[in-house]
N, C-alpha and C positions, 0 to 999 in steps of 0.2 A: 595560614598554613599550619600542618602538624607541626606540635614542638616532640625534638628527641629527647626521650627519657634517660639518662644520666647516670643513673643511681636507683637501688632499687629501692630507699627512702621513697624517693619519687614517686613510683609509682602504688605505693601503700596512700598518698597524699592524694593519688590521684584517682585511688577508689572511693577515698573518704568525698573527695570530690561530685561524685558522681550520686551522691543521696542530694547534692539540690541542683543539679542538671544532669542530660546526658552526654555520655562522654566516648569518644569512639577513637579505639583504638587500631593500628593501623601494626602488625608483627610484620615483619618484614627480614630479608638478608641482601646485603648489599653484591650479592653476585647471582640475586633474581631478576633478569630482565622486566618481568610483569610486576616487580615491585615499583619501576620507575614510572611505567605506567599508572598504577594507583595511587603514585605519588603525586603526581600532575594531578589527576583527578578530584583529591582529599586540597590540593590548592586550589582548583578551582572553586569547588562547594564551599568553604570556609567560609567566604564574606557571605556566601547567602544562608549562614545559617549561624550568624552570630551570640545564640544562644549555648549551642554545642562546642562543646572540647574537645579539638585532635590533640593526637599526642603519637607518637611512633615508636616501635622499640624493635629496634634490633637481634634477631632471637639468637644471634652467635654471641653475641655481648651479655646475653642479658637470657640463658640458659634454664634458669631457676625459676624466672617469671614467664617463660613458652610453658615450661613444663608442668606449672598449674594452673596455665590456662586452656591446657590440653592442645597447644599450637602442632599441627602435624604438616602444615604446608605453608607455603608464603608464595603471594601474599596473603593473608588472613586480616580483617576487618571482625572483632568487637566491639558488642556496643553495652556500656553499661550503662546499669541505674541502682541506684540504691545498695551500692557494693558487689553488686553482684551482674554475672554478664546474662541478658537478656537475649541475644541474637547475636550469629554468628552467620558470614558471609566470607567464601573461598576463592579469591578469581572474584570475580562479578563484575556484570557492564555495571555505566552508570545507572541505567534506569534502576537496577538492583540495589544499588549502594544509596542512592536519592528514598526510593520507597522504604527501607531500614530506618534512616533515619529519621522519616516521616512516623515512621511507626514507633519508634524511640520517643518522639517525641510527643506523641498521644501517649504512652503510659508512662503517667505520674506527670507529666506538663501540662494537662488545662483539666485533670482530677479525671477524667476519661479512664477504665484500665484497658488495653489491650485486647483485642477478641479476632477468630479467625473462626467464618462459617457461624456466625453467630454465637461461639460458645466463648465468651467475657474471662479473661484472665491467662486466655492461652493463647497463644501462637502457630501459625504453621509452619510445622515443622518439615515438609517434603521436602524446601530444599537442601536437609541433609543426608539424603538418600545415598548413596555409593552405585548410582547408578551399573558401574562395571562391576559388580561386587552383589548384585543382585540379577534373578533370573525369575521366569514362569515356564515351568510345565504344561504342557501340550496347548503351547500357544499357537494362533495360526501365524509365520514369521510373516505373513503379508501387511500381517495387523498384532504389532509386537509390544511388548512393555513400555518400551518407553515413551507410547502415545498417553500413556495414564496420568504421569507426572506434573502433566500444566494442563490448562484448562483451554478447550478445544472441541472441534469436529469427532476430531480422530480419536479411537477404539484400538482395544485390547478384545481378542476374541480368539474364544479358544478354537480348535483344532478339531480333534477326532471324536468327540463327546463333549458334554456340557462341561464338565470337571475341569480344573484349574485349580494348578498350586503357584503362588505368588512368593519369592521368598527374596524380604528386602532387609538389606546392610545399610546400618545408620553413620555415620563419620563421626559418633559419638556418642555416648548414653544418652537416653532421653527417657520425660517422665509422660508417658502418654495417658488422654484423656479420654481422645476421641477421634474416630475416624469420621472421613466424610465421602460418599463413594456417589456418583453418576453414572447413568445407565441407561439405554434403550429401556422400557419396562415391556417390550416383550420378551427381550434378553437379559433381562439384569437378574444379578446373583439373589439369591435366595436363604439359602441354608450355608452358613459361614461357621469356621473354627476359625478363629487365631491360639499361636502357639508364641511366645513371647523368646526369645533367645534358644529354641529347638530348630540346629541347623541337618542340614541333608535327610530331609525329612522328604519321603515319596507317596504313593498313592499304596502303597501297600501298607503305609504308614499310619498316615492321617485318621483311616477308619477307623481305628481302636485305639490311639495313642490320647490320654486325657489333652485335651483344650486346656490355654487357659482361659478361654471364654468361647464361648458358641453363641450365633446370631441368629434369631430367624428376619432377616428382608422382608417389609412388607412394601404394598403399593405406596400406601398413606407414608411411610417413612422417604421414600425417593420423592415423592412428591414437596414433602415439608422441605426437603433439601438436603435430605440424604445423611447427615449426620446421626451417629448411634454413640453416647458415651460408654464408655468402658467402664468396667470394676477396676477403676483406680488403682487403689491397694496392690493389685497384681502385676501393672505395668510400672512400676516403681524407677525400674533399672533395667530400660530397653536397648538394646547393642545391635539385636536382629528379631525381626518378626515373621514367621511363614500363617500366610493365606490361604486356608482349601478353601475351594468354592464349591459343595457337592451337587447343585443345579443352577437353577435360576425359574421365576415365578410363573412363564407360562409353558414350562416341560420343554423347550426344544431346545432341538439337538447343537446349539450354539451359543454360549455366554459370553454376553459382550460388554464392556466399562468404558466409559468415558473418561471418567477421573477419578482416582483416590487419591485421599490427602490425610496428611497425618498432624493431630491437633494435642497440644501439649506444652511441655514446658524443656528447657534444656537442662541438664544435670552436669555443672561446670563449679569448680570446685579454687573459679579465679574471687575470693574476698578475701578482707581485710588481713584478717586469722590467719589462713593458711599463706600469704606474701611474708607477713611478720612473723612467722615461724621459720619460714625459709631464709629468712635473711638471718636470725640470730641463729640457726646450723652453719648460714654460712661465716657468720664470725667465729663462732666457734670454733 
């Protein structure tokens, strides 16, 4: 079962902890109903995964360590490695909280690193989307955003012309690498901007407003599996992204997506350094 963290010694011990396993933390407040739930949960998995460290922390006790772990809900599940948090999970069924920790444990436990859509060292990061916090422009509502998210049938298709603006809210900074997009390829997008943290951006907007990156879609790319990496450098420190889509590859008058996905790294500011600094302010 999770052990309760104490003290914030503790858990400074308990990042140091996690450069030679991983270690999954469990934020919690004892007047979260769904925290008891996840409580049960983190008891059942423990015996089957006796390699991994739970550990719990209370985030009304324990103030200092939510606050630079960027805790904004409970329950909240991290999972670190090597000092540093790797993946974060909000709510989640079990299948979600089993596959993290599966994933946890391929990077850095059998020399494996990490990879999502093929590209080695990042993660998928969609599920920290802010679904309510995100929208698309002239979407048809029959066939709405939030069919894009997981992988599926169902379609995202625009409305009254090919055009489509996508504009998504992350739950957190993140450092993106690469996107990964599915499509009808008689409908699928074409000519892409992304704009990296430019919100209420509209169609009168996007024409003339600098990109921080522009795509051209080709068949050969949806085919390979649809992944396009980014200029790095520029998504550093992503909060929010908007998507125009100004066609798609065979001109008609309908763009449609299967799935985008967002491939990258988290920017969590939970190691060593900054616990130990906060604890000697707090003696201070």
């Amino acid at each position: 079962m999770a052990v309760n963290v104490e003290r914030t010694e503790q858990f400074v011990e308990i990042l140091r902890e996690s450069s030679e396993r991983l270690v999954v933390v469990d934020f919690y407040s004892t007047t979260c109903p769904p925290c008891l739930a996840m409580d049960k949960l983190l008891e059942q998995l423990a015996p089957r995964y006796p390699t991994v460290s739970f550990y719990k922390v209370d985030i009304m006790r324990f103030t200092d360590i939510a606050m630079q772990c960027r805790v904004t809900a409970t329950p909240t599940l991290q999972f670190f490695r090597k000092g540093r948090s790797i993946n974060e999970i909000q709510g989640g069924s079990k299948k979600a909280v089993v596959n993290a920790i599966e994933a946890g444990l391929l990077e850095g436990g059998n020399g494996e690193p990490i990879s999502a859509f093929g590209v080695v060292g990042h993660s998928d990061l969609t599920r920290l989307v802010l679904k309510t916090q995100s929208e698309c422009l002239n979407q048809n509502d029959d066939h709405p955003l939030d069919n894009i998210f997981t992988e599926g049938e169902s379609v995202l298709e625009s409305d009254v012309d090919e055009q489509l603006i996508i504009h998504v809210t992350f739950n957190q900074p993140i450092k993106l690498h690469s996107i990964m997009l599915k499509a009808p390829l008689d409908k699928a997008p074409k000519s892409i901007k992304l704009f990296a943290n430019r919100t209420n951006l509209g169609f009168d907007d996007v024409e003339s407003a600098d990109a921080t990156q522009e795509i051209e879609m080709t068949k050969e790319i949806y085919e390979s599996g649809g992944v396009v990496n980014l200029r790095y450098v520029r998504f550093q420190h992503v909060n929010s992204l908007s998507i125009f889509v100004a066609d798609n590859l065979e001109d008609d008058d309908v763009t449609a997506i299967n799935q985008l996905a967002f491939i990258g790294t988290v920017i969590n500011s939970a190691n060593v350094s900054d616990i130990r600094q906060g604890e000697d302010s707090h003696k201070a």
